[in-house]
C-alpha positions in Angstrom: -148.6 40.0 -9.9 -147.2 42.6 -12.2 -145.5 45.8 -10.6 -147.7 48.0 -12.0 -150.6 45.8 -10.8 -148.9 45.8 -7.5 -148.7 49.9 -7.1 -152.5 50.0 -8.6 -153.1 47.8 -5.3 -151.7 49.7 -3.1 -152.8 52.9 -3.9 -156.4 51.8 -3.7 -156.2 50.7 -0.4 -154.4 54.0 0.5 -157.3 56.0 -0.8 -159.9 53.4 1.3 -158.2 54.3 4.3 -157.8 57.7 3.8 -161.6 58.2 2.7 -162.4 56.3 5.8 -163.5 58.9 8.9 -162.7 58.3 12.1 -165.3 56.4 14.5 -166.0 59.6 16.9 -166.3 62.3 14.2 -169.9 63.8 14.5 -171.0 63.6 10.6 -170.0 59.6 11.0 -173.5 58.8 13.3 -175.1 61.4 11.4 -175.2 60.4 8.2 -175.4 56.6 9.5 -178.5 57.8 11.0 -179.6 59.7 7.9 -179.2 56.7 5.8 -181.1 54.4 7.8 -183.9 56.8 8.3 -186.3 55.5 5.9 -185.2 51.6 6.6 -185.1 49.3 9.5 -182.9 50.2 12.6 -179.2 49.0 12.0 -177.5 47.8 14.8 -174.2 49.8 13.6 -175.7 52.9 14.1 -176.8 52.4 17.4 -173.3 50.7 18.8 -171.8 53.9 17.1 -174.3 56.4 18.4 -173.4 54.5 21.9 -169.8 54.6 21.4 -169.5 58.3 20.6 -171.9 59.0 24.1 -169.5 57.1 26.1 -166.1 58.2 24.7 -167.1 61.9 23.6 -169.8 62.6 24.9 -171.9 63.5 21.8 -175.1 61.5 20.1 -176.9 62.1 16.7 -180.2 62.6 15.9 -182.2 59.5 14.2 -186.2 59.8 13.2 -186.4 63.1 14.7 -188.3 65.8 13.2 -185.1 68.4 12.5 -181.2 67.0 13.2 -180.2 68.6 16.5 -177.0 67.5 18.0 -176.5 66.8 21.6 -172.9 67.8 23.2 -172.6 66.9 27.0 -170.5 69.0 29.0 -170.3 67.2 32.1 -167.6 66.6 35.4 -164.6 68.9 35.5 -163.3 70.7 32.2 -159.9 69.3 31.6 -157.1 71.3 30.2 -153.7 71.5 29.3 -152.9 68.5 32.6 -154.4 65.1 32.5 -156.4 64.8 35.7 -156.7 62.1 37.7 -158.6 58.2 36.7 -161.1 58.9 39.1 -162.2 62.2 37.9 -165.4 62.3 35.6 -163.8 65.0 32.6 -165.1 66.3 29.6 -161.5 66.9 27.7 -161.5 70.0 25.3 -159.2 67.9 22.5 -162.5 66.1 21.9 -165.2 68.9 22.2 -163.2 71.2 19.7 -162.8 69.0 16.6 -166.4 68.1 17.4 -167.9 71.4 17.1 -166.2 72.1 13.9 -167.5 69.6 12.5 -170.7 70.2 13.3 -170.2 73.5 12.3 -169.4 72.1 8.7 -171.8 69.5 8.7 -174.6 70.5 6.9 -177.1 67.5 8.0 -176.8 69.1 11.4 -179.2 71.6 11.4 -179.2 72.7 15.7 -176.7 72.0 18.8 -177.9 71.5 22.3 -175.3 71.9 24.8 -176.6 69.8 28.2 -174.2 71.3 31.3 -173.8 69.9 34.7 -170.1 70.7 35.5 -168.2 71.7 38.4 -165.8 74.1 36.3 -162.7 73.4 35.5 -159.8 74.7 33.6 -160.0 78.5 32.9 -158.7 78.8 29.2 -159.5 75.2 27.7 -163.5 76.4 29.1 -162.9 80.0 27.3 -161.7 78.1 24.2 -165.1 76.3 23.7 -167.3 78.4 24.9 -165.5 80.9 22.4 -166.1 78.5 19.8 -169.5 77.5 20.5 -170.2 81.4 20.4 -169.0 81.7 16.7 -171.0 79.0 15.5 -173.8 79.7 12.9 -175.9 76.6 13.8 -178.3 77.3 15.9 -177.4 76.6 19.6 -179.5 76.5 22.7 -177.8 75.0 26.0 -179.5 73.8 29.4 -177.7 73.7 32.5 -178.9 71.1 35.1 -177.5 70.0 38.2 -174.9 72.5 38.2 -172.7 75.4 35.9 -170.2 76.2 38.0 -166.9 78.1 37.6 -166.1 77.9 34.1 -169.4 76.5 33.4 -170.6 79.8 33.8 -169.0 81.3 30.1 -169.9 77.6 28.5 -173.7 77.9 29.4 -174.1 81.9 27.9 -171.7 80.8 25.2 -175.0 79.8 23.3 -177.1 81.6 21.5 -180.3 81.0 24.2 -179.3 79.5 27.4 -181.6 77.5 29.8 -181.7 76.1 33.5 -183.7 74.1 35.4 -185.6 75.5 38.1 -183.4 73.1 40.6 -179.6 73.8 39.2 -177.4 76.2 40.8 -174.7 78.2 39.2 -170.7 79.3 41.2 -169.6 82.6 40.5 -166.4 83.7 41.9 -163.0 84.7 41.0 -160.2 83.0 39.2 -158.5 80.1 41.0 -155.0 78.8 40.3 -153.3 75.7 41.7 -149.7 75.6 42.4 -146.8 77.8 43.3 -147.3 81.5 43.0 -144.7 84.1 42.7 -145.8 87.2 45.3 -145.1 89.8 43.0 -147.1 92.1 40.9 -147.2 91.0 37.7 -148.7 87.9 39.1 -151.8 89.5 40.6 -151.7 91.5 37.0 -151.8 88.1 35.3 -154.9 87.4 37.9 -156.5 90.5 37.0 -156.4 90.1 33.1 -157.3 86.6 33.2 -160.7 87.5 35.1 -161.2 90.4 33.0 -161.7 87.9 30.0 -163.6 86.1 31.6 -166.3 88.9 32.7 -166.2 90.1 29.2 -167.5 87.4 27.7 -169.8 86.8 30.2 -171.5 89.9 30.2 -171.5 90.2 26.1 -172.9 87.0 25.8 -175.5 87.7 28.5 -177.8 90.0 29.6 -176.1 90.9 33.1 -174.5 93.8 33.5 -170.7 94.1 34.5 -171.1 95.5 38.0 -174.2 93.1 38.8 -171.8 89.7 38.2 -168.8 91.7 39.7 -170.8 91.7 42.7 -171.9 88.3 42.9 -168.4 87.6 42.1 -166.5 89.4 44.6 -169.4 88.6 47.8 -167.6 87.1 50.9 -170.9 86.3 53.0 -172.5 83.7 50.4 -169.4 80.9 50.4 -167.9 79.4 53.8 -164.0 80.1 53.2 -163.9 81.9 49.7 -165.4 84.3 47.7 -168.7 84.6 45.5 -172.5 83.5 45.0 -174.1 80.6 44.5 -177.6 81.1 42.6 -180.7 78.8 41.7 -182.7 79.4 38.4 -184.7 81.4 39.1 -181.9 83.7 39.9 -180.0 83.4 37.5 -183.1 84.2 34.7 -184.0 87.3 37.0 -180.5 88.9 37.4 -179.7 88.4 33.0 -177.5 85.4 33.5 -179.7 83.2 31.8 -182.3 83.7 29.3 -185.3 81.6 30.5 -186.0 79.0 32.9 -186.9 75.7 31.4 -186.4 72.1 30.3 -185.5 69.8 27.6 -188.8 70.3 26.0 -188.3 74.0 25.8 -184.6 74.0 25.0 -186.4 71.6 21.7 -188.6 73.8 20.8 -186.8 76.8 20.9 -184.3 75.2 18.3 -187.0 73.7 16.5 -188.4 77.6 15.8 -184.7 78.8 15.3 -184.3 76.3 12.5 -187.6 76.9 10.8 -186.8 80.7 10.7 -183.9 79.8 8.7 
């Protein structure tokens, strides 16, 4: 073979593998799905539509009447510390790359976020939900089980929320594991953090500042610690939540929201 021949070689197999997308991206499934819409199920899209629930915790739409991605937020939030094996996670380094690309992904026309999630860490939670808040696409999430803690921010982060009649919802103040240094700035650092976090809570919802402070800062709900723990129907009456409802009506609310459009 000729050298010329050789680097001609070469650099098509380098443009092969770098037009190649990786196995978990959203638009992958997608437009697997797309393709086979109008043909006979191919097993490739479902073992990669499996693969991406299992290891990200994401699935794309196939034969459905408008293209609305499911996101799972499920477990503990994990952060900046690997937690333990036997701890069921949702790990931001895979929900962030995820929603921007289903940001930019054109066949996705709606996002439902599914919560059931014990909290988690404070800033990786504020850095999705802060993301999912500046999205475009329409997105509708449904909390069932439970939104606790951080969850809280990640289920108003959407631009309707829903809960189940049955799922309850954790409000109280910021938590840290660890050492502490008494001083201060520490309880400054405390202070800011939560401030954040009732921010976005309260422009994201319809509850007002001093309601959540409230439920936040009660010491007769929780044996041992601070705040409230509310059903659904709570949370929908105080402003937390925007309706009470299902799958169904988390659906059709996106289904209207992409039909405006």
């Amino acid at each position: 073979m000729s050298k010329n021949n050789k680097k001609s070689k070469q650099k098509a197999q380098y443009l092969i593998a770098e037009s190649t997308p990786f196995s978990y991206t959203p638009w992958l499934a997608a437009n697997a799905a797309k393709n086979q819409k109008d043909s006979e199920p191919d097993r490739s899209v479902i073992d990669e539509n499996g693969a991406a629930i299992k290891e990200f915790g994401i699935a794309a739409p196939s034969g459905s009447k408008h293209s609305i991605y499911c996101l799972n937020i499920i477990g503990q939030v994990e952060g900046h510390y690997i937690l333990p094996p036997d701890n069921k996670t949702t790990k931001y380094e895979h929900i962030l790359p995820a929603l921007v690309s289903i940001e930019q992904d054109e066949s996705v026309e709606g996002l439902l976020i599914v919560l059931n999630t014990v909290g988690g860490d404070v800033e990786a939670g504020l850095a999705i939900a802060e993301l999912i808040a500046g999205m475009k696409t329409p997105t509708a999430s449904i909390v069932l089980g439970g939104g606790h803690s951080i969850g809280v921010p990640l289920a108003v982060s959407a631009k309707h929320s829903f809960i189940v009649p049955s799922a309850t919802m954790t409000i109280h103040p910021v938590r840290m594991n660890g050492p502490i240094v008494g001083v201060p700035q520490t309880l400054a650092y405390f202070q800011k953090m939560q401030d954040r976090i009732v921010r976005f809570i309260t422009d994201n919802s319809k509850i007002s500042e001093k309601r959540f402070c409230e439920l936040m800062m009660a010491t007769e709900e929780i044996v041992m610690d601070m705040g409230t723990v509310i059903d659904g129907q709570t949370a929908v009456e105080c402003g937390l939540i925007d309706s009470l409802g299902g799958l169904s009506d988390a659906i059709d609310w996106l289904y209207k929201e992409i039909e405006k459009q």
